[in-house]
C-alpha positions as CSV (number, residue, x, y, z in Angstrom):
1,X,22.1,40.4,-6.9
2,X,24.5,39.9,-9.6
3,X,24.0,38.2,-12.8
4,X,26.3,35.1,-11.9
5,X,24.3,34.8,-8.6
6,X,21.5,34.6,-10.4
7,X,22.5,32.3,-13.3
8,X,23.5,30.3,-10.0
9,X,20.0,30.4,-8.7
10,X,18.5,29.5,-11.5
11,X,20.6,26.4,-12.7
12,X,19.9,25.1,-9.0
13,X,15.9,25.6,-9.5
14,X,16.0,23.8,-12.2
15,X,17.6,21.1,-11.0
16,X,15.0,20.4,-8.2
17,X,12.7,21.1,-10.6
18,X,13.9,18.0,-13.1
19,X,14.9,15.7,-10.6
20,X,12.9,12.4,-10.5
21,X,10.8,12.6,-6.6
22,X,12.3,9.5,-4.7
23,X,10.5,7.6,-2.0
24,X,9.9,9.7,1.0
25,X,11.9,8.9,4.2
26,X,10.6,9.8,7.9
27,X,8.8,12.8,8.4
28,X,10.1,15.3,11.3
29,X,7.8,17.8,13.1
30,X,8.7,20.4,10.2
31,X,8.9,17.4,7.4
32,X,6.5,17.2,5.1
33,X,4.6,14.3,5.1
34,X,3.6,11.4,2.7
35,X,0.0,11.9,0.9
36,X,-1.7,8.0,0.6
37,X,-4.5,5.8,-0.1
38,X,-4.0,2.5,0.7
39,X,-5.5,0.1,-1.2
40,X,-6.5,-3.1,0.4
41,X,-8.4,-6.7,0.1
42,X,-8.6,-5.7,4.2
43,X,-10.4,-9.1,4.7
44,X,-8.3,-12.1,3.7
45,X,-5.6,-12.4,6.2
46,X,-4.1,-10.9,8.6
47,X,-1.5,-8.5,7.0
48,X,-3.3,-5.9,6.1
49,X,-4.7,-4.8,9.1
50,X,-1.3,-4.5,10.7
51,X,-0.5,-2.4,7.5
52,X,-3.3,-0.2,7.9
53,X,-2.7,0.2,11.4
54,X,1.0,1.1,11.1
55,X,0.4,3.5,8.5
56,X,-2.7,5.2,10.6
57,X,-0.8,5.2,13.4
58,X,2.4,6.7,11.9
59,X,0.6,10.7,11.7
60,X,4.4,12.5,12.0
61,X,5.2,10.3,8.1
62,X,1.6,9.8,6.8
63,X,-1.2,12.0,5.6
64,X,-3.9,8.8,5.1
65,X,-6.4,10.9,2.8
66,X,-8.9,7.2,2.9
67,X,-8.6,3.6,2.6
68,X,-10.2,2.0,-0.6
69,X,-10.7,-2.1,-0.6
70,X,-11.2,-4.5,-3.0
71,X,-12.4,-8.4,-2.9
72,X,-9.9,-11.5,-3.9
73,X,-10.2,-14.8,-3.5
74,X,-10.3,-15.0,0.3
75,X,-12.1,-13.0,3.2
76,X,-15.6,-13.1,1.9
77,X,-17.2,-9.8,0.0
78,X,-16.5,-6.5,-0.6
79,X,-18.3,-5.6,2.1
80,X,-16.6,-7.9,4.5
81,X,-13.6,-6.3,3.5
82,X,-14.8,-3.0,4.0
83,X,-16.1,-3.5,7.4
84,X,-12.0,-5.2,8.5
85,X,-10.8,-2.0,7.1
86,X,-13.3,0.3,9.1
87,X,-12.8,-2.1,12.2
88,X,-8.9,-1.2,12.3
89,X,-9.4,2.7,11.6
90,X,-11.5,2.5,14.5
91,X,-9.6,0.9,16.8
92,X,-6.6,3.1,16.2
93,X,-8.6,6.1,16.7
94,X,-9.4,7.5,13.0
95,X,-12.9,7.3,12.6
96,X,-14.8,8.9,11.7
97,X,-12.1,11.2,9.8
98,X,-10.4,8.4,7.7
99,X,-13.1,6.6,5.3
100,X,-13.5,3.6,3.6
101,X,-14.6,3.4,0.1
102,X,-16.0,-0.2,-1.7
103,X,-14.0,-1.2,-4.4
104,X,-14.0,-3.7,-7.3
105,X,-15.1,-7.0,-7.3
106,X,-14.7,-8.3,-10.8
107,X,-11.8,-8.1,-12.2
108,X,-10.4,-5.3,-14.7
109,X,-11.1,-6.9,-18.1
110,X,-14.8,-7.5,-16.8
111,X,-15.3,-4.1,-15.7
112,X,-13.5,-1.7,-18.1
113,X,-15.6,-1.6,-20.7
114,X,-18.5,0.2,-17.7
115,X,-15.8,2.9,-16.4
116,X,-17.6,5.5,-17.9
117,X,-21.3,4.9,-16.6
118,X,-22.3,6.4,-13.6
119,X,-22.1,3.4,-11.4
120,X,-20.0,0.5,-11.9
121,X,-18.1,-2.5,-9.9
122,X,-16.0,-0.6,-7.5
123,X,-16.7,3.0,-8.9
124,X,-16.7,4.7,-5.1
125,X,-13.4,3.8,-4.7
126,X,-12.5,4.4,-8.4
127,X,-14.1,8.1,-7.9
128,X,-12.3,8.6,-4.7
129,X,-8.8,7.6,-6.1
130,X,-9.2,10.0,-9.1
131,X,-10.6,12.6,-6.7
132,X,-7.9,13.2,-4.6
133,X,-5.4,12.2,-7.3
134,X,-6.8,15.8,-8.8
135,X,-6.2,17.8,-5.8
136,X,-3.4,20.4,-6.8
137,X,-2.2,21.8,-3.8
138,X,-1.4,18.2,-2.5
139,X,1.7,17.0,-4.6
140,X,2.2,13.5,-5.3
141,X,-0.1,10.8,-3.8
142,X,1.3,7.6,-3.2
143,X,-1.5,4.3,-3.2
144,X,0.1,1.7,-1.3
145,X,-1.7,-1.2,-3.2
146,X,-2.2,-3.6,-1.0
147,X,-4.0,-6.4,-2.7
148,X,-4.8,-6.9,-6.1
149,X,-4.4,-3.3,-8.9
150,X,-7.7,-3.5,-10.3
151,X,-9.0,-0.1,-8.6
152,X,-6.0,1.7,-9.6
153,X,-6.2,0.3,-13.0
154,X,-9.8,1.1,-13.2
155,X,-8.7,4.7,-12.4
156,X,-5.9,5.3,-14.7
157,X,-8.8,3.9,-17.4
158,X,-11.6,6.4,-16.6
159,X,-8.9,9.5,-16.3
160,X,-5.7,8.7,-17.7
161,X,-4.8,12.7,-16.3
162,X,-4.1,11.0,-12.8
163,X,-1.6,9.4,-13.9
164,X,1.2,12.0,-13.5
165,X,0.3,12.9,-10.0
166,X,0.4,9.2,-8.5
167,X,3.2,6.9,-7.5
168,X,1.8,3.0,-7.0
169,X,3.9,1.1,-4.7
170,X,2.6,-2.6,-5.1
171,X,3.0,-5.5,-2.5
172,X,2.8,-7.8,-5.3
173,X,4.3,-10.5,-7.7
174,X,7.3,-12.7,-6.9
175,X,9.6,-11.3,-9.8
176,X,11.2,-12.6,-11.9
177,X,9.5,-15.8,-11.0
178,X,5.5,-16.4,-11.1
179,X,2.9,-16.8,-9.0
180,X,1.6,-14.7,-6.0
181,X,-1.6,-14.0,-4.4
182,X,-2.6,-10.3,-5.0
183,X,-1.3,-10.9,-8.6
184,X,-2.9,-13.9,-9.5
185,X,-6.0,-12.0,-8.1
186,X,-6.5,-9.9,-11.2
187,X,-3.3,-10.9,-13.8
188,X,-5.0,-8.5,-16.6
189,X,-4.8,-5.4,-14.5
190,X,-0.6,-6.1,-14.3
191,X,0.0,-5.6,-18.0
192,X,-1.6,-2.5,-18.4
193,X,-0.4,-0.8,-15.8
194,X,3.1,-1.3,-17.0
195,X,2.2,0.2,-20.2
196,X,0.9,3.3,-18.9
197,X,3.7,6.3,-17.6
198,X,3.2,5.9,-14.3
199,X,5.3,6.0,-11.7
200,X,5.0,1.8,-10.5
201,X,7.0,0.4,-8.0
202,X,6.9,-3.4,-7.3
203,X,7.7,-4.3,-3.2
204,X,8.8,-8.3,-3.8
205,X,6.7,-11.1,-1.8
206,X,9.0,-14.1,-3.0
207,X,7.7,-16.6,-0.6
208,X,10.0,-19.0,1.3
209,X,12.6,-16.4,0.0
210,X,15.2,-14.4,2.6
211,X,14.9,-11.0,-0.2
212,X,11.4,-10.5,-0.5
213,X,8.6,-9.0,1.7
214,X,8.2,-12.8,3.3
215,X,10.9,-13.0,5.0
216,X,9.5,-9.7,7.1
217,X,7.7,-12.1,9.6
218,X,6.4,-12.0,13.4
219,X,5.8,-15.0,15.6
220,X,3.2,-15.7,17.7
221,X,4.5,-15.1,20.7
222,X,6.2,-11.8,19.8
223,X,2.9,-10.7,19.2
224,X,1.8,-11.8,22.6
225,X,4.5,-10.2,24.6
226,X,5.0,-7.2,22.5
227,X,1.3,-5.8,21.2
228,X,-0.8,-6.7,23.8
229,X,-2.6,-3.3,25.2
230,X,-0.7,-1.3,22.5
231,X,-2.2,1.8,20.4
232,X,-5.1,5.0,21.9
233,X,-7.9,3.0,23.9
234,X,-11.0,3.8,22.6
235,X,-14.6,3.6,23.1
236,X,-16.8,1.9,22.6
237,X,-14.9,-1.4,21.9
238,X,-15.4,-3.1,18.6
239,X,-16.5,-6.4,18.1
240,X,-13.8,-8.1,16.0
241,X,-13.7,-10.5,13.2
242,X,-13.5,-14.0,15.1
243,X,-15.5,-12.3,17.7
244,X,-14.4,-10.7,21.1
245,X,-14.6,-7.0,21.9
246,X,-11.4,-4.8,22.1
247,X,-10.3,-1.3,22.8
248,X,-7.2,-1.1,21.0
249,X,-5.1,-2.4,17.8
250,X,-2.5,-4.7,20.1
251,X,-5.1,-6.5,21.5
252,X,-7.1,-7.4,18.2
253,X,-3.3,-8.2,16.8
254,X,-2.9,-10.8,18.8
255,X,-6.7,-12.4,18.5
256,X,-5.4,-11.9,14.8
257,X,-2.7,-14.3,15.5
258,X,-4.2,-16.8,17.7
259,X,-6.3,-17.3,14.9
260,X,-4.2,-18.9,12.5
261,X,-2.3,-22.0,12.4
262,X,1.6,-21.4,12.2
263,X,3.7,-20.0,14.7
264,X,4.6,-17.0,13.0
265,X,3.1,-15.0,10.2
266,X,4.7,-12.7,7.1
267,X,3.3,-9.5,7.4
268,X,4.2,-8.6,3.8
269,X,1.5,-5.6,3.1
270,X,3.2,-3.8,6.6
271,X,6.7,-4.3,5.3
272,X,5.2,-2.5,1.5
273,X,4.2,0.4,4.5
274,X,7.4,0.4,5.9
275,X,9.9,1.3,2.5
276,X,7.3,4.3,1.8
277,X,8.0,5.4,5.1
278,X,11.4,4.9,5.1
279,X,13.4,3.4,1.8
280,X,16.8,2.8,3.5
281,X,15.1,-0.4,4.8
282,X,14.9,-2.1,1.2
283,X,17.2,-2.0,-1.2
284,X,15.5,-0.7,-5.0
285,X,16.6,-1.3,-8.3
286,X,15.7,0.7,-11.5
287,X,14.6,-2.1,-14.4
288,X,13.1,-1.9,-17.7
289,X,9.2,-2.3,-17.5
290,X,8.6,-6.7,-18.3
291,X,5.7,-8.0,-19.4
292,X,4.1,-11.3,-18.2
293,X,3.2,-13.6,-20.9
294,X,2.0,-17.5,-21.4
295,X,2.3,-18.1,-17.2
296,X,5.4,-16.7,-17.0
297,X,8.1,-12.5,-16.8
298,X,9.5,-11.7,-20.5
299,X,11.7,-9.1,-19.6
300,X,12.3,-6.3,-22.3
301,X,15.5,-4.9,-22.2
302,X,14.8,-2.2,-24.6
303,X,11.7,-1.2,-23.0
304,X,12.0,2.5,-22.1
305,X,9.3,2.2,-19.5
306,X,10.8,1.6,-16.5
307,X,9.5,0.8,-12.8
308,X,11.3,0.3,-9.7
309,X,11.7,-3.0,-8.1
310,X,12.1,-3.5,-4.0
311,X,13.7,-6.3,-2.5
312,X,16.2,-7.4,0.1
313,X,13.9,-5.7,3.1
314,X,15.2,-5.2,6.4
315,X,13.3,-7.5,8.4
316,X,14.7,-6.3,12.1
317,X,14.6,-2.5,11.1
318,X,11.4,-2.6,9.8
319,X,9.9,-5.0,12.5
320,X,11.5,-2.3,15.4
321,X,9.9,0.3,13.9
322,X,6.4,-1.0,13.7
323,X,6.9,-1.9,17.6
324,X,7.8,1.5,18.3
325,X,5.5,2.9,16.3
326,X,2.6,0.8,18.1
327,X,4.2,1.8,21.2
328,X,4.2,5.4,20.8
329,X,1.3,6.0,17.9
């Protein structure tokens, strides 16, 4: 080889080297799929089940290395939320291969200071997030964050090392304006994580808004004609959370649904799935790392911490796809 050939080589490794690693889009039989946790308050609606399920049943884009839950508000305690999340991996087939691990119930301020004892509020999940955070063979592992930070926070406290081999992608906040649940859940836990260096990524809710993650919704009845039956039968049925028995994921997504009162549902957490799998179905801005003080965003300008900020999700791309993929898991 000669030496411009090589100079040639060389400038190009570099440049993969230094590039910044952007969302990954739909794996192929030879791609290489997505390492993730997803982080989840499993329990308090209905959401996050059909997030789990998508991203369990989507094995050709996802490597799900374990599902870690944390209590909010709603849906009872930790281990109510727990046994939703253990419900789901069982009836899409996953147990006992993909586990659940207890998280926090507190909230970060009220645990940090016990990080460093051997038990604390939430520390199997904690351990488990810095665990396979430290795995070097695995390259970067994304935590879909689900529900509120604190168990990520928690774990960037106790080893700040995992920080540069995680990307957080957060179904949270309705930037630039306040409010939302899985931020209001734990508000401490927002601040410093945008002062760490780690890679953050905010996916919008912005209710009764047409750009956030609300306005990725599913009606009753499109539940009814399109899930019932769908995802691996399995055995023995579980009993589900308003009762019943069921033998696969479409069936318990549309007890899910009968359950509530309006006649069609957001399915936020799911549409946070969907731009990790694929993040031509969101558009993402670049923005200098805000702070949120006295009830409200400052936004920094000069802030050279920067996260990314989703919005403007493709509702009928990303709704397709979860059909298809609940057709075909």
């Amino acid at each position: 080889m000669n030496t411009a050939a090589l100079a040639l080589l060389t400038i190009c490794a570099w440049l993969i080297c230094v590039q910044p690693v952007t969302a990954a889009g739909p794996a192929g039989p030879e791609g290489k799929k997505t390492r993730i946790i997803v982080d989840s308050d499993a329990n308090n609606e209905l959401d996050d089940q059909h997030a789990i399920a998508y991203v369990l049943l989507s094995p050709g884009s996802f490597d799900i290395e374990g599902i870690t839950v944390n209590k909010t508000f709603g849906g009872g305690g930790i281990r109510q939320h727990a046994e939703e999340a253990e419900r789901v991996v069982k009836l899409c087939g996953r147990f006992p291969q993909v586990r659940v691990y207890e998280g926090a119930t507190g909230s970060f301020e009220e645990i940090r200071p016990t990080v460093h004892r051997p038990v604390f509020d939430g520390s199997p999940a904690v351990d488990f997030i810095i665990a396979r955070a430290k795995e070097e063979s695995g390259g970067t592992l994304v935590i879909l964050a689900i529900g509120k930070l604190t168990n990520i926070g928690l774990a960037l406290c106790k080893d700040p090392s995992i920080g540069k081999s995680i990307r957080i992608v957060w179904l949270g906040s309705n930037y630039p304006d306040p409010g939302e649940y899985n931020f209001e859940n734990d508000t401490s836990v927002v601040n410093y994580i945008l002062g760490l260096s780690v890679r953050f990524e905010i996916a919008t809710v912005r209710y009764g808004k047409s750009t956030g993650t609300a306005a990725v919704q599913a009606s009753v009845d499109d539940i009814r004609l399109k899930m019932r039956g769908k995802g691996p039968r399995i055995a023995p049925k579980v009993v589900g959370r308003h009762g019943g028995e069921f033998d696969c994921f479409g069936d318990y997504s549309v007890d899910l649904f009968e359950h509530v009162k309006e006649k069609s549902r957001s399915l936020y957490d799911m549409a946070a799935a969907a731009i990790v799998k694929n993040p031509g179905w969101a558009d993402s801005v670049v923005i200098h790392a805000p702070r949120f003080r006295n009830g409200g965003w400052v936004d920094q300008p000069g802030n050279p911490r920067t996260v990314v900020l989703w919005e403007n999700f493709d509702s009928e791309k990303i709704m397709k796809d979860f059909y298809n993929t609940m057709d075909k898991p």
